[in-house]
N, C-alpha and C positions, 0 to 999 in steps of 0.2 A: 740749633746747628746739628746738621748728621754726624757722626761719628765716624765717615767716609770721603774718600776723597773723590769727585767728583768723577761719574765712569758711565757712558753710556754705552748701552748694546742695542740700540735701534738698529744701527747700519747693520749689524752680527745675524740679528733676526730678520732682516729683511734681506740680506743675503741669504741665510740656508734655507727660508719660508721659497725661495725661489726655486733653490734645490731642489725640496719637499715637492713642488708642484710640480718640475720639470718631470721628476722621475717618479710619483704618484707614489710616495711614499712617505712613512713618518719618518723625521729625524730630531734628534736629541742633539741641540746645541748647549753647549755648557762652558760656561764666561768667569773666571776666576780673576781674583782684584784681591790686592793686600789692603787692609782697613786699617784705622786707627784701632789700640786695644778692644776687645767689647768683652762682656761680663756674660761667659757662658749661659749664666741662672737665667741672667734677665732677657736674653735672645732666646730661651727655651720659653719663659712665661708672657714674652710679646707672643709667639708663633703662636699662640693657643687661640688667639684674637683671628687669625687665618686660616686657620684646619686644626679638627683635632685628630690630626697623626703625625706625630711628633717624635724624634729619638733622640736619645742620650746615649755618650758613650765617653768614658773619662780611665785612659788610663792607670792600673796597677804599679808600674814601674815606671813611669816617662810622664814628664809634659807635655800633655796630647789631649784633647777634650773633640769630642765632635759633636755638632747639635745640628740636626737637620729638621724643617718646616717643610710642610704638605710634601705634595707627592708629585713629579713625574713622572719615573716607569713605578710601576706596584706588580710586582711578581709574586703569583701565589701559589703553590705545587701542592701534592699530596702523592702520597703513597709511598711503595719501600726503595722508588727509585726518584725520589726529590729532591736528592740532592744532584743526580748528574743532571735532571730537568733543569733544575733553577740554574743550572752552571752554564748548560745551553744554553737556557732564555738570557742569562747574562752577558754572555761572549753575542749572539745576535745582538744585544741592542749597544754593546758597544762597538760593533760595526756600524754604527750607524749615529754614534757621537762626533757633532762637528764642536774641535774643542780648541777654546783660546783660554792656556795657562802658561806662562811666562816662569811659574816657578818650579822649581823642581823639591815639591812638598810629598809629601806622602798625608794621605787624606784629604785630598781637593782635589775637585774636578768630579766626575763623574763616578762616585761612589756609594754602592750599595750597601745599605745597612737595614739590618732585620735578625730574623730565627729561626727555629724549627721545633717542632713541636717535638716531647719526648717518644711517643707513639708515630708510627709512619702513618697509619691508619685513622689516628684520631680526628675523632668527630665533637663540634663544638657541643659543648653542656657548659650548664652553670660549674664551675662562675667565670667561663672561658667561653662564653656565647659570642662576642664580637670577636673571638681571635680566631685567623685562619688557622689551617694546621702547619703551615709555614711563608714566611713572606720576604721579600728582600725589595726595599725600595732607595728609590733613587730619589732623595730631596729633590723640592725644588730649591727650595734655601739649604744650604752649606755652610754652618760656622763651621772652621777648623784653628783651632786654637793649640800653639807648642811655645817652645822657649822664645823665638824669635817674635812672634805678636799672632795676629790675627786674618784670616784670609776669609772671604765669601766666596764662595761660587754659586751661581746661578744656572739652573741646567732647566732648559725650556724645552717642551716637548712641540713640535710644530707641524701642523696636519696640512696638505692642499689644502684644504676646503676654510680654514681660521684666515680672519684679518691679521697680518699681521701689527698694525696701528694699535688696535683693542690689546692687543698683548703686550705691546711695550708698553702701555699705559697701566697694565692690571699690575704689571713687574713692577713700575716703580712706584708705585702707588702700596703694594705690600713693601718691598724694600723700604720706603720710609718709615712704615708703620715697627717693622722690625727695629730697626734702626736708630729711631726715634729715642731721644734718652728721657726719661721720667719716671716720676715714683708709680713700685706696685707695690699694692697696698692688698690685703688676705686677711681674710676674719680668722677670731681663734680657734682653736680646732683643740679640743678637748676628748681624749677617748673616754666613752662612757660603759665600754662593757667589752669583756674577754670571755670566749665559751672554746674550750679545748672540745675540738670534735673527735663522741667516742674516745676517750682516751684509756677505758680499763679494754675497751674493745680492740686497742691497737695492740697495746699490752701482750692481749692472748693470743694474735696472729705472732707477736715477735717469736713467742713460747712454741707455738706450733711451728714456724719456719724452721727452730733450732733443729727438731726433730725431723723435719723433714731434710734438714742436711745430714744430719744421720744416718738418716738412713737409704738416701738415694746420691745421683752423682752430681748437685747442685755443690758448689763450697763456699758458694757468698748471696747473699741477696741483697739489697739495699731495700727498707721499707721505709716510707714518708708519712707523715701526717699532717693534719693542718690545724691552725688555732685563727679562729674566725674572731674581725675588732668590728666595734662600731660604734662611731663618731657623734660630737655634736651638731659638724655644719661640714660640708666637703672636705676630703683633706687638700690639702695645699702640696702637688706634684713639686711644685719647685722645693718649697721649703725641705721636704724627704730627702732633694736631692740634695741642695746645699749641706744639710746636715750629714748626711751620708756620707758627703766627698770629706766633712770635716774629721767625723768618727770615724770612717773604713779607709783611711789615706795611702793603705799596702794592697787596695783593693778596688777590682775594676766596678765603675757604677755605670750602671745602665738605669734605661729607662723606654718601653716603648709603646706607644699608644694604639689603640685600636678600636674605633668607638665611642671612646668616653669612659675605655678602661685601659689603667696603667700595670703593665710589668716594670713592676722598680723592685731594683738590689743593691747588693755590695759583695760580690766574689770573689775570690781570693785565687779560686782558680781558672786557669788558664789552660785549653785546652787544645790552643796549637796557635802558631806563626808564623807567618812566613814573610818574608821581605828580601829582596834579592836573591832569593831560590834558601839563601837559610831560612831552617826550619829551628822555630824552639816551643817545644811543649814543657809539658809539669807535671808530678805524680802528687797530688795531694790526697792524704789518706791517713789517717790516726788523728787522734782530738782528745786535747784535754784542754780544761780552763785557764787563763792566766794568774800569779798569783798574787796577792796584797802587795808582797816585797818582794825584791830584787832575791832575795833568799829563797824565800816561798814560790817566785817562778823559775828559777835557776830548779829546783828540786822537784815542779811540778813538768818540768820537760826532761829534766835525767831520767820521772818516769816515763813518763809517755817512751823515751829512746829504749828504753828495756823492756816495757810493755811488752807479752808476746803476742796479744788477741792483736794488736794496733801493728804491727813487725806485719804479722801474716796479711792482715787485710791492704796495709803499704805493700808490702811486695807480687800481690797479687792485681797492684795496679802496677809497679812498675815492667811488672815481664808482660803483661797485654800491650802497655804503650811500645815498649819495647820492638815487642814483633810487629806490632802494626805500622810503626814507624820504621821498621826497616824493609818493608813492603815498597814503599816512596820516596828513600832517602838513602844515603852513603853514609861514612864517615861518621855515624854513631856515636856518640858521645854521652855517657849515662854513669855519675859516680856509683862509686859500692856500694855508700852506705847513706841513709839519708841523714838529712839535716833539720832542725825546727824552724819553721815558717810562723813569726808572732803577729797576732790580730793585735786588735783591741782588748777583744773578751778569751779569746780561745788562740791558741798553737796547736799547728800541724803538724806531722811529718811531711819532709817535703825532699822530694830528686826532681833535680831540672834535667832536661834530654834537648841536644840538641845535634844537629843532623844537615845536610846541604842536601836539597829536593831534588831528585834522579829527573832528567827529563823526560817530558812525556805525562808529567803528573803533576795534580795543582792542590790546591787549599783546600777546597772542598770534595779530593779523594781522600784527605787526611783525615776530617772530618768527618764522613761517611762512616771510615772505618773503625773510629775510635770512640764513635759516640753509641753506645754511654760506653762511660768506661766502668771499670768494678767499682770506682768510687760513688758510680750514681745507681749501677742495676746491678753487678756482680756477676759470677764466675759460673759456669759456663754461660757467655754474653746472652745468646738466645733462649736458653733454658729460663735464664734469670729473669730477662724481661717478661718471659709466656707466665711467669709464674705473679711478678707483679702485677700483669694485668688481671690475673684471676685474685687475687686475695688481697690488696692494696682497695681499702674503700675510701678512694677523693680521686677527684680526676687531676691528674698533673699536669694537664695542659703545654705550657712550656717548660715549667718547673724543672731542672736537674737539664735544659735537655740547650743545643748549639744557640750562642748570639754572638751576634760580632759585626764587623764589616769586611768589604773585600771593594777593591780597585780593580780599573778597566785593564791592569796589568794582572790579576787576580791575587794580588798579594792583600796582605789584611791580617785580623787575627780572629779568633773565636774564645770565647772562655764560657766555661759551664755558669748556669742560671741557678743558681742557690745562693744562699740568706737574700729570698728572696718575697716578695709580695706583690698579689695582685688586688687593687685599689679600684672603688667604682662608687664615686660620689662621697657617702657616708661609709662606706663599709670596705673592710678588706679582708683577706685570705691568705695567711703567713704560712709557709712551706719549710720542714725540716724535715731529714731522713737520717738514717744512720745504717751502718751496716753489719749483718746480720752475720755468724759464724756458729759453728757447734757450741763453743764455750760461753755464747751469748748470754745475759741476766737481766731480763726485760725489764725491772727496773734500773738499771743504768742504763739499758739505751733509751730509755725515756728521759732520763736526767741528761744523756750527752744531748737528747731534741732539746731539751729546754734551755740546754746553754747557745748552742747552734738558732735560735729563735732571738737571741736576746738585742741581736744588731740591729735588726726590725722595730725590736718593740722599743727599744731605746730612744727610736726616730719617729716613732709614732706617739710616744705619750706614755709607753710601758716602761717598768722597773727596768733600770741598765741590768 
């Protein structure tokens, strides 16, 4: 028995296919239906049985999960103006959504989920060969999962020229397969090898950055590395993700496919929101470990709060978000002093901001502007990024750089891509950075990478 209640959209598609042909053009119909509970994991590891492009998105703060199967619209941009492209190509195709939802959910219905890459300009290399340089798609399957239960939406792309018969047949014929309740079953996945890429070589770039804050007008850099795994048999997408959501639970997990290669994480930060024209962002910035005992991390965050390398490099994200957010927004809201933000493994400094969006301006001008922030490239924003491109040896790809989703109302949210990994069969490529000041001591910011890495490898088969 399906785990839904019985709902067809023939008569939906054979209405707007009418549409389609009357006015010789394509439309997006998109059919939302409340379900019986479904189990995010297992609707994430049917979809792979129908396309492998596939997204996860679960929540930091709320009960909210969203999982979307194959593709309708796929929007892909490039360059240093892709974020108002994609916001174009998005506002056109939701003109153009004929949409039956009865409820008034936030994440159903016709909702875009994707990224952008960290570079505007970036051009695919290993080990980011099947990812564009930025994409926003429009499932065709919609889990949306909150407190209340469960919703599908279906959103069908319909051409003049398609049967519309062959299509409602193809629909319900994947909707059972999704749907469908049964054991998955995944071989063991054992990591067989860790190779830290270059790492006395990162080492002497940290040593050389210091110097170069010295003595020029640069005050922050962020620099990344990577630590390359590999497997004994595929790793298991779901399983990362399950664990993930169990170990990272203050932390948004994503996940998103491209190819037959996964961007999966657990970030903690959040790097803007919007919902009914409020806006709430997050300043995360300073990092220490958490400790053994209630004593031991009590004392290991009074340091981190008086720290002054961890003070300077926090408040040199808070006054960029700051101004940026007051570019798009009123009523400002940003406490004095921050506060500690606990992981699992690691605490942050942390200032929440939050703001009510000026008319005339949407989610991804916020975005635009804020990405990266000093927490992922540093201070002066363009100086900082011209500078990782030149002396950062691994390609970031998405790494550090916007994911999220956004509604046909443009609301949504976005949070930065760290503690994160991209996955491709047997093998993967874990991503830490940290941030670079005068007073820097390249062995500790290689000990903060190694703690900043530890979420991954814990999920992977590596030492917690």
């Amino acid at each position: 028995m399906l785990p839904v209640k019985t709902f067809h959209i023939e008569d939906k598609i054979q209405k707007v296919h009418k549409e389609a042909k009357r006015t010789k053009q394509q439309l997006l119909l998109s059919v939302t239906e409340k379900i019986d509970r479904v189990d995010p994991f297992s609707f994430f590891e049917r979809g792979g049985r129908i396309d492998e492009h596939r997204h996860f998105w679960k929540s930091a703060d709320e009960d909210f999960t969203l999982v979307g199967i194959s593709s309708a619209v796929s929007i892909s941009k490039t360059g240093e103006d892709r974020f108002q492209a994609m916001e174009n190509d998005l506002l056109g195709w939701m003109e153009r959504v004929r949409s039956w939802n009865r409820y008034n959910k936030k994440g159903t219905g016709a909702v875009a989920l994707g990224g952008f890459s960290f570079f505007g300009d970036f051009v695919s290399g290993k080990p980011w060969d099947s990812f564009p340089n930025s994409n926003m798609t429009i499932p065709k399957f919609l889990l949306t999962n909150d407190r209340d239960g469960s919703y599908l939406t279906t959103n069908v792309l319909l051409t003049p020229e398609e049967d519309p018969e062959d299509i409602s047949m193809k629909i319900e014929e994947e909707k059972h397969q999704l749907l469908r309740a049964g054991e998955e079953t995944s071989e063991e996945v054992r990591l067989e090898g860790v190779e830290e890429v270059r790492p006395e070589e990162w080492k002497k770039t940290i040593e050389e950055a210091t110097e170069e804050l010295k003595s020029g007008s640069l005050q922050k850099i962020v620099l990344a590395r990577e630590v390359r795994l590999t497997f004994n048999a595929p790793a298991s997408i779901t399983s990362v993700l399950q664990d993930l959501s169990e170990m990272q639970n203050a932390s948004y997990v994503f996940c998103y496919e491209h190819g037959g290669a996964y961007f999966v994480g657990a970030t903690p930060e959040r790097l803007v929101k919007v919902e009914n024209d409020e806006l709430f962002s997050a300043c995360l910035a300073g990092t220490i470990r958490r400790g053994g005992t209630e004593e031991d991390d009590d004392a290991l965050g009074d340091e981190l709060l008086a720290d002054s390398k961890n003070r300077v490099e926090h408040e040199y994200v808070v006054r960029m978000i700051r101004n940026a957010v007051e570019r798009y927004a009123e009523a400002v809201d940003v406490p004095e002093e921050p506060s500690l933000y606990k992981l699992r493994n690691l605490q942050h400094l942390y200032t929440p901001v939050q703001a009510r969006l000026k008319d005339g301006f949407s989610l991804l001008d916020v975005v635009k502007d804020l990405h990266p922030t000093p927490a992922l490239g540093g201070l002066p924003q363009q100086e900082a990024v011209d500078y990782i491109r030149k002396h950062e040896f691994m390609n970031r790809g998405w790494y550090a750089s916007p994911i999220g989703w956004i509604d046909g109302g443009l609301n949504g949210e976005f949070a930065v891509a760290i503690r994160s990994a991209l996955i491709r069969e047997n093998r993967a490529s874990l991503f830490a950075g940290c941030g670079v000041v005068e007073s820097s001591d390249p062995e500790s910011e290689y000990e903060e990478t190694q703690v900043k890495l530890k979420p991954m490898l814990a999920v992977l088969g590596g030492k917690e």
